[in-house]
N, C-alpha and C positions, 0 to 999 in steps of 0.2 A: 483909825481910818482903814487899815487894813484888814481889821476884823470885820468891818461893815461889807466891807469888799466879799470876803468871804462868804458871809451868810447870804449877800444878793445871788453869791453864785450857785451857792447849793441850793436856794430855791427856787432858780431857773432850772436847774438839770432833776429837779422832781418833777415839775411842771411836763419837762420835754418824754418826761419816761412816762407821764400817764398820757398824755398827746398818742403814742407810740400804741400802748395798748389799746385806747381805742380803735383806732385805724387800722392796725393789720397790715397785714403784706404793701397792699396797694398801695398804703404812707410813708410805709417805708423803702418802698420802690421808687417813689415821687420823689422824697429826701433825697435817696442816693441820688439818681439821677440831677437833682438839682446840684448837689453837691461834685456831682461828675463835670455841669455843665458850669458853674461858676465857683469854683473852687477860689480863684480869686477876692469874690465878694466876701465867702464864706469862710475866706483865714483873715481879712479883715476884720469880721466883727467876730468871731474868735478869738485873735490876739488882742480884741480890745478888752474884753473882759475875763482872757482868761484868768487864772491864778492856781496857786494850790491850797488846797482846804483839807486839815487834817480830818476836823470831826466838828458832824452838825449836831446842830442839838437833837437831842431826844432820839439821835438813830443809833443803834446794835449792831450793823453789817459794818464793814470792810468796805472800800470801796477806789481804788484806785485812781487818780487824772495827774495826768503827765501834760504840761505846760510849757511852751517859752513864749516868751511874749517878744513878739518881733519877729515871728515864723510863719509858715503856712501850714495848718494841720488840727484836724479835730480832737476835740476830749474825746479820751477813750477810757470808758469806766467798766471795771466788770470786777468781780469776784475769783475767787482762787478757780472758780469749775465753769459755774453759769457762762459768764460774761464771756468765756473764749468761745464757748458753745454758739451763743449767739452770734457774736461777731461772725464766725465762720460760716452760719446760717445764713448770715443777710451779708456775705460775700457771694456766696455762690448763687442766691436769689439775683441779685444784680445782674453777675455774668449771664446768667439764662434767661434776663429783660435784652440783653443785649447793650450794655452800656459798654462794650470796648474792651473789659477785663478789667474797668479802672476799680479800683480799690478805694471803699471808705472808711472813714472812721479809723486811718491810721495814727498810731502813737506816736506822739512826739517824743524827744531826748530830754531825758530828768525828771521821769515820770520818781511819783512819788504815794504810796499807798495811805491811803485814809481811810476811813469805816464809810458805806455808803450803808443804803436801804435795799436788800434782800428782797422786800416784797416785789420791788418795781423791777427787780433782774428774774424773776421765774414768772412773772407775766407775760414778761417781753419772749423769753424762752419757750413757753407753751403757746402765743399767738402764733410764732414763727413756724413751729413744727405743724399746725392743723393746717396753713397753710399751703405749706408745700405737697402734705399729703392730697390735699382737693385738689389741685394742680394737675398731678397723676392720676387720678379715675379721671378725669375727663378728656387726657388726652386718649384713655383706651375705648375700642370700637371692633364691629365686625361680628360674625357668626358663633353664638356658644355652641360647641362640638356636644352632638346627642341631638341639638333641636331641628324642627322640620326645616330642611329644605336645608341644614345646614352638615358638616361634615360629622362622619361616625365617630363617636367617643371612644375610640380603640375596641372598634366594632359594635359596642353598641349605640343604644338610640333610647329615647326617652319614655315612657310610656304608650303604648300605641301606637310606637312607629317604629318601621322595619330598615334595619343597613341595608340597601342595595346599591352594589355597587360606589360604596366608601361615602353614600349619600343616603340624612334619614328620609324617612317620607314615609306615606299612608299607602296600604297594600291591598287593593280588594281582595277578599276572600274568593277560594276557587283554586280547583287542583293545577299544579304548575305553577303557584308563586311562590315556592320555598317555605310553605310554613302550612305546617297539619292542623287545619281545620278540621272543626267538626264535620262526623262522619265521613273520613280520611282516615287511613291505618296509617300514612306516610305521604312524605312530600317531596321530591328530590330536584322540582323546578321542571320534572317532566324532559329529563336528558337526554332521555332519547335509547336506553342500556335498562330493558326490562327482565335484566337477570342480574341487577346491581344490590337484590332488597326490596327497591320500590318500582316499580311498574309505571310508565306515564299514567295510568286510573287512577293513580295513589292507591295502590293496593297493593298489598305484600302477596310477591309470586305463591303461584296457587294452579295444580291445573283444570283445567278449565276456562281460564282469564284470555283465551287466544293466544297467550305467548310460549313460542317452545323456550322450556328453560332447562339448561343441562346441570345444574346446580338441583334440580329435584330429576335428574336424569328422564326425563320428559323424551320420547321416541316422537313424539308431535303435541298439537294442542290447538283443533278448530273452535276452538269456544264451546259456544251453544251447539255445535254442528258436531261434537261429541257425541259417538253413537254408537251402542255393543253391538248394532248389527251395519257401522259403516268400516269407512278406512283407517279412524282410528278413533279408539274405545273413552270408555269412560274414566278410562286408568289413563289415556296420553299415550296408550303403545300403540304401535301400529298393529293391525289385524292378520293373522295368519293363522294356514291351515293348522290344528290342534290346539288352538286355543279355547275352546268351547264355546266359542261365540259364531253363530253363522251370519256372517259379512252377505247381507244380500245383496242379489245381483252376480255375485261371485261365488257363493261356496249352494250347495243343497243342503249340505247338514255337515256338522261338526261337534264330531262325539269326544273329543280331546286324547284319543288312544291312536297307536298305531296301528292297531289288528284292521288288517284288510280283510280277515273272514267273516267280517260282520254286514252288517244294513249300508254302513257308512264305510266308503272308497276313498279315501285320498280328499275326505268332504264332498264327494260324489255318491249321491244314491247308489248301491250297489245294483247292478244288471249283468244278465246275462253276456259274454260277448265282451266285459272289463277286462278279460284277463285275469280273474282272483275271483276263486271259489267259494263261494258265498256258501257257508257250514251250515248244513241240513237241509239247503236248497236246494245245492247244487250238487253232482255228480262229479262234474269238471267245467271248465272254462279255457278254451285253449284262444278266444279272443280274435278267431277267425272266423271266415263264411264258408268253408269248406267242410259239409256235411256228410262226409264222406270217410273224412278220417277217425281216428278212436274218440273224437269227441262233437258227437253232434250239435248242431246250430242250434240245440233246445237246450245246450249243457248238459245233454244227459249218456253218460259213455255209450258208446254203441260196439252191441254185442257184433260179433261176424251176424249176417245174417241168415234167416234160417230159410229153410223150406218146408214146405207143407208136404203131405203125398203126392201131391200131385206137381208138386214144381212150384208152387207160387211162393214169392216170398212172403217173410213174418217181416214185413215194412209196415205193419197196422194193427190197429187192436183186433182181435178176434174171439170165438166163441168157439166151443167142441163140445158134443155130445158123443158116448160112447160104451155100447154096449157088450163089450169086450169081457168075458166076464161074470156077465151079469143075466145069463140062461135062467129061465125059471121067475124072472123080476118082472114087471109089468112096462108096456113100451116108454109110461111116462115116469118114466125111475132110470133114468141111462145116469154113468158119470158125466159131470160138467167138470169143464176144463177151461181157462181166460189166460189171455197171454197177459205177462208180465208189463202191462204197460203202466207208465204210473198214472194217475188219475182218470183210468179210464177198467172198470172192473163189473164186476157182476151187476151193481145198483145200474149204471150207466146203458144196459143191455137190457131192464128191466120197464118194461112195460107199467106206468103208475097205476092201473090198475089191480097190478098184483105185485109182489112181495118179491119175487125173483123169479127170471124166464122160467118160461112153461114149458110142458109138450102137450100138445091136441091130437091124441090119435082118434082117428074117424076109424071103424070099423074093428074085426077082430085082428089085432096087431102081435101074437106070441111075440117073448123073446127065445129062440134056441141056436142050440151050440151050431149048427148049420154047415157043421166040418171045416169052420173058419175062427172058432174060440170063441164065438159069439157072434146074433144079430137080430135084428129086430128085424121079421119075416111080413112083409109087406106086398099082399095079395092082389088079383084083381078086386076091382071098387073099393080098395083100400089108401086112405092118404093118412101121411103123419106129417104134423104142425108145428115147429119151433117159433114160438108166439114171442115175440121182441117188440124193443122200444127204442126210441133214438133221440131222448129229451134232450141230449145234452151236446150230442151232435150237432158242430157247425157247416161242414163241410167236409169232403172225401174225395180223391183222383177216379176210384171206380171199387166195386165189390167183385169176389170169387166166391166158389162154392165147393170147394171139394169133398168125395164122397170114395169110400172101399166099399168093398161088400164082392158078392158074386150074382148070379143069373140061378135060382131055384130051379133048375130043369135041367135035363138028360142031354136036350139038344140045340135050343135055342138061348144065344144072349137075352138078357132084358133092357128095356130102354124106357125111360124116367123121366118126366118133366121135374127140371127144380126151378120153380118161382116165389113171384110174390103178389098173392091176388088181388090186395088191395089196388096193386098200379097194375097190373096185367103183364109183368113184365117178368121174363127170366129166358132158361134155355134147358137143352135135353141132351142127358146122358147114358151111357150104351156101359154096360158090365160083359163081361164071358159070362160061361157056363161052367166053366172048369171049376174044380175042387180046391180051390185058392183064393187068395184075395185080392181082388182084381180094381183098379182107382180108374176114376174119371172125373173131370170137373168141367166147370162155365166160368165165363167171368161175363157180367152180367153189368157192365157201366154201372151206373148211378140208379138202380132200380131202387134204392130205399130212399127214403123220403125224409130227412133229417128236422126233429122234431115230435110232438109228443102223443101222433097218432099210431095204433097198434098195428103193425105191420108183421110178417112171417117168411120163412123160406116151407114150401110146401113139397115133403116128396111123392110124387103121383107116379105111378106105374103106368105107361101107355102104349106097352106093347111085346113082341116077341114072345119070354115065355107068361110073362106079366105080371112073374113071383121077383119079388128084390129082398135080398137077404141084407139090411142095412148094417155095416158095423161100425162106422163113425161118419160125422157129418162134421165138417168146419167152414163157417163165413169168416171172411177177412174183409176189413174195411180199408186198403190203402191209402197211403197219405191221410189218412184223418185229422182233421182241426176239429179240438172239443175244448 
């Protein structure tokens, strides 16, 4: 009777262990709780059929059940490992259904170990663990860090998408958003520090780019508006005299040397009147308007000045003929004489019809020694002609004539027209008689005609004894501009 007993029971608690595996958590969640809520009912028919069974037929495992009959309290079967494993599994399943903390499937007093079935304990064991792992993913939620719109992955982000500001997300391209696009040298978010590396253009400092940068030691930098002839050059430096760049507007020339004896002053065209003497131009430069002192207003030293025979000054280019000398020569063979003026000489006095001043003697003119060392003896109805030019003549304050010589006669002076017959214009002068050399001169305004028609100083004998012993003639042109 009591065997029967037995094998009813072991074929019930195989039955209840494939039940189990079917069902899963959620059966075994139901159980507990039913066994939570009527534990009553449930040690009832318990205790009615509990018992203890040592070994079923045809099973291999182990198998534990602890009994009293006349108690309250579930079969508890498990194996040496499995069986607590589980128990302890669908303990704390229960607590986390929220049944109270009540505890199932406790063992009763005089538990007794028998062989169970193995198979039905690592079912129950592997249902129980898949379960509770599904449990957990799904109570997890919320943003994976890297993806759009979600937080940065410890800075970064997921393909094609940019951290800004600890958030990924999609970045149009274009200089100022933190990332070197094509045709960009650099990208630094455009910071606003274009001597950091990168420039807000995204361009690595450069000059020319508009920014002064003291890292490429940069004196300036107008961009495009860089200019070897402005305020600051092609280099970034600013412009200054001796750089050999002429800054227009501001410099004439800029020869990069200091020498002021040259063309180029201080980057000022060199002139007369600068104060610095301009080498093989100039004489002197004393930088004043006082023409009077050792350095004329033309820059050219000025001699003391001189005198003529007759008193007039050498303030002018001039001419001399002079037959001192020269007895026995014909009247048109006298010595020529030119004051030292510069740019104004023999060519300048020269009539372009001929090669250099002339002499025109009309009539028989000897030259003899006349008891004065020389003279060209100039008769009644005798004239002689200093035949001149004045191409290069701009202007003149007025002309002189002065003349030596004596009076050819015993008793009477002679008296002499000196003109010029082109203009009609001159005056007359009176010699002694005495055995000397005796001067007299005109000063005759503006009688020459400045320009490149043949003009002459003409001396004519028109009275007294009517003989003129000539020994030098000199015209002065004062003030002259050529």
């Amino acid at each position: 009777m009591r065997h029967g007993f037995v094998e009813s029971l072991t074929g019930a608690l195989a039955v209840a262990a494939l039940i189990t595996a079917g069902c899963g958590d959620d059966s075994a969640g139901e159980t507990d709780a039913a066994s939570g809520s009527g534990s009553s009912q449930a040690s009832a028919t318990t205790d009615a059929s509990a018992t203890t069974a040592s070994t079923a037929p045809g099973s291999t495992g182990a198998m534990t059940t602890s009994a009293t009959e006349g108690t309250t309290g579930a079969v508890s079967a498990s194996d040496s490992s499995g069986d607590s494993e589980s128990d302890s599994e669908s303990d704390s399943e229960s607590d986390s259904d929220g049944t109270g903390g009540q505890t199932t499937g406790e063992s009763t007093s005089g538990t007794t170990s028998e062989p169970t079935d193995s198979d039905t304990d690592t079912d129950t064991d592997s249902d129980t663990d898949s379960d509770t792992d599904t449990d957990t993913d799904t109570d997890t939620g919320g943003c994976t860090p890297g993806s759009e719109g979600c937080e940065c992955d410890g800075g970064a982000c997921d393909d094609g998408l940019t951290c800004v500001d600890g958030i990924c997300g999609v970045v149009a391209p274009g200089c100022g958003n933190g990332i070197v696009d094509d045709g960009e040298a650099c990208d630094d978010g455009q910071n606003g520090d274009q001597d950091d590396g990168c420039t807000d253009l995204c361009e690595e400092p450069a000059c020319g780019d508009g920014f002064e940068q003291a890292s490429l030691e940069e004196e300036c930098d107008e961009g495009n508006a860089n200019s070897n002839s402005g305020a600051c050059t092609l280099a970034c430096e600013e412009a200054y005299c001796g750089d050999s760049l002429v800054q227009q507007g501001v410099e004439d020339c800029d020869d990069g040397n200091a020498n002021n004896a040259d063309a180029c002053v201080s980057c000022s065209d060199a002139t007369c009147g600068d104060g610095q003497v301009w080498a093989g131009v100039e004489e002197c430069d004393d930088g004043n308007n006082n023409d009077d002192d050792d350095c004329a207003n033309n820059c050219m030293i000025n001699q003391p000045l001189g005198m003529d025979a007759c008193g007039y000054p050498e303030d002018g280019p001039w001419i001399q003929i002079s037959y001192v000398g020269k007895a026995g020569y014909p009247a048109t063979s006298p010595t020529w004489t030119y004051s030292n003026t510069p740019g104004y000489g023999e060519e300048e006095w020269t009539h372009p019809n001929y090669n250099w001043p002339v002499i025109n003697a009309l009539g028989d003119i000897p030259v003899e020694g006349a008891y004065i060392g020389g003279a060209a003896v100039i008769g009644p109805g005798d004239r002689l002609r200093l035949m001149l030019g004045f191409l290069s003549l701009q202007s003149y304050d007025y002309a002189t004539i002065c003349v030596t010589g004596r009076s050819i006669s015993v008793g009477s002076p002679v008296y002499a027209d000196l003109w010029n017959p082109p203009m009609g214009c001159g005056d007359e002068i009176t010699l002694s008689n005495s055995w000397e050399v005796h001067t007299d001169g005109v000063s005759i305004g503006q009688c020459f005609v400045p320009g490149g028609s043949l003009q002459a100083v003409e001396v004519d004998p028109t009275g007294g004894s009517n003989t003129l012993a000539l020994q030098t003639l000199r015209l002065t042109l004062h003030g002259a501009v050529y």
